[in-house]
N, C-alpha and C positions, 0 to 999 in steps of 0.2 A: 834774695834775687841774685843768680850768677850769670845773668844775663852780660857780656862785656860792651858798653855801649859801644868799642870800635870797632866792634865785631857781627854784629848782631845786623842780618838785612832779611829784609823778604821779599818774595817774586810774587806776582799778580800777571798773570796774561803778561804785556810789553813791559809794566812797571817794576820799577826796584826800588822797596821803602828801605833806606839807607838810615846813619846816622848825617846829624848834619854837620858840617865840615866847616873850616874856620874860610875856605875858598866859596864858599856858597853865599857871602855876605851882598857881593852883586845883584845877583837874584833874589836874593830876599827882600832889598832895598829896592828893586824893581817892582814883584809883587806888592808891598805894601805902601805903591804908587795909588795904586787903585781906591777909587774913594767909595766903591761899596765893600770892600773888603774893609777900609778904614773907618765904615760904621757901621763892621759888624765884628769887629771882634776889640776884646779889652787893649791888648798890647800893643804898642806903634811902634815901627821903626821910618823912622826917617833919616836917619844917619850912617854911617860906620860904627860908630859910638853906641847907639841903639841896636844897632845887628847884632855887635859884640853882646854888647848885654843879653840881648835874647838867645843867642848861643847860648852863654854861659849858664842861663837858668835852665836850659834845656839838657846840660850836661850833665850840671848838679840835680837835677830830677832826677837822672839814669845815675847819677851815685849815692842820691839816696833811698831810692826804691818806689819815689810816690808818682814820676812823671815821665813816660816812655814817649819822646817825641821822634818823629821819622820826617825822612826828606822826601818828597817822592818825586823821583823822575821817571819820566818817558822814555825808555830809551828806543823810543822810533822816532823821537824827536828829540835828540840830543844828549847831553849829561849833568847838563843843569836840572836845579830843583823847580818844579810846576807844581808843587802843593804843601801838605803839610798832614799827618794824620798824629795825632797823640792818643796816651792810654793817661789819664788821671786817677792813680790807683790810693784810693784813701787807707789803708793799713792791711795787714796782712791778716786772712780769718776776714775781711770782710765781703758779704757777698754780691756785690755791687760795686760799679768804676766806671767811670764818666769817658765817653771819647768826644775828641774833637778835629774837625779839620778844616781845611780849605787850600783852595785850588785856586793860579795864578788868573787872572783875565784871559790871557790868550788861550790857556788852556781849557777854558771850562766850555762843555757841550760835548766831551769827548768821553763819558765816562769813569774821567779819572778816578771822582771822588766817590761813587760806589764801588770802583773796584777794589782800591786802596785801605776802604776803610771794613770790606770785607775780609780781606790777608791779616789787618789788623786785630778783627776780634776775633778770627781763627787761633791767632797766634796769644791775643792773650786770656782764651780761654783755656789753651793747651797751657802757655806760660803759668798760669793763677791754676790750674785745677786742684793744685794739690790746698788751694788757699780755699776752697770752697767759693769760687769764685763763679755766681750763677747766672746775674744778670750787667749788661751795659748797656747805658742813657746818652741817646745824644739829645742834645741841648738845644732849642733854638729862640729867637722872637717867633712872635706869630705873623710879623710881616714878611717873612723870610722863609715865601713862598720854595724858592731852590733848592733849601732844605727841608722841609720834608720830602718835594722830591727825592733827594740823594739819601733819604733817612730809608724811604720805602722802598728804594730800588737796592738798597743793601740791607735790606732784612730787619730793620727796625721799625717795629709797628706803632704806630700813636698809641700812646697810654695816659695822656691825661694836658690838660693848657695848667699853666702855674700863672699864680699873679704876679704882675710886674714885683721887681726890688730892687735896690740899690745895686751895682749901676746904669741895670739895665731899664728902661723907662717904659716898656710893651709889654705885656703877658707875652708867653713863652708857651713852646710846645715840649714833652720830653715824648722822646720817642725810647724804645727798648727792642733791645737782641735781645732772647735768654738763651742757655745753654742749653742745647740738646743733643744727646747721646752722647758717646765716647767716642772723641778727636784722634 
């Protein structure tokens, strides 16, 4: 991967999927205010301390090759970050890689998070082709109706419910992109 994480952005319509910045810890400690966002994804921040941390895994992801995470702001609203889009890329030669995202409270209703995470698997289809990289899975509970929404407004079709597992406590839905034609 020569991707340089301080480097590396992408445009969507208003959007710019950024890296995330050690200035972004406000907003992030704001978004993961929100207590449906708080029980729906693994990681918490509730601190300075926890942002930092979450930074830091997010960085050592982009230096080790497995985990491409983006900041995404609006810039018709601002320059702060309003979501989040990652690539979870399990090894290289594999054909298959997990995304994930989510979007602050004030922002959601706006699109963001189809937009966002369409740029995203443009990019890392383009990024992974030479990896034989065919298909990407987005993840969700099955109560979490919003998602499939933003699964099937950005091009990923339902392919199957998974049964609950540790630590999530619901059966799940996985949704799938795959790749077609030359990017």
């Amino acid at each position: 991967m020569d991707d340089d994480p301080v480097t590396t952005t992408l445009s969507a319509g208003p959007l710019l999927l950024r890296p995330w910045l050690a200035e972004d810890v406000p907003a992030l400690i704001e978004a993961y205010r929100d207590p449906a966002m708080r029980t729906m994804l693994r990681s918490q921040v509730t601190d300075e301390a926890t942002a930092q941390r979450w930074l830091r895994v997010r960085q050592e992801g982009w230096e080790s090759g497995s985990y491409f995470s983006f900041a995404v702001v609006d810039r018709h609203h601002g320059s702060e970050p309003v979501g989040n889009v990652a690539l979870k890329y399990p090894a290289p030669g594999s054909d298959n890689a997990e995304v994930g995202y989510w979007t602050a409270a004030p922002a959601r209703g706006r699109g963001i998070a189809p937009l966002a995470l369409g740029a995203l698997g443009d990019w890392a289809f383009e990024t992974f082709a030479k990896d034989a990289l065919m298909r990407l899975d987005l993840l969700h509970q099955v109560s979490n109706e919003a998602s499939c929404r933003v699964a099937e407004k950005s091009g990923y079709g339902f392919a199957e419910v998974l049964p609950a597992r540790p630590p999530w406590p619901l059966d799940g839905h996985r949704h799938s992109r795959l790749r077609t034609g030359d990017l």
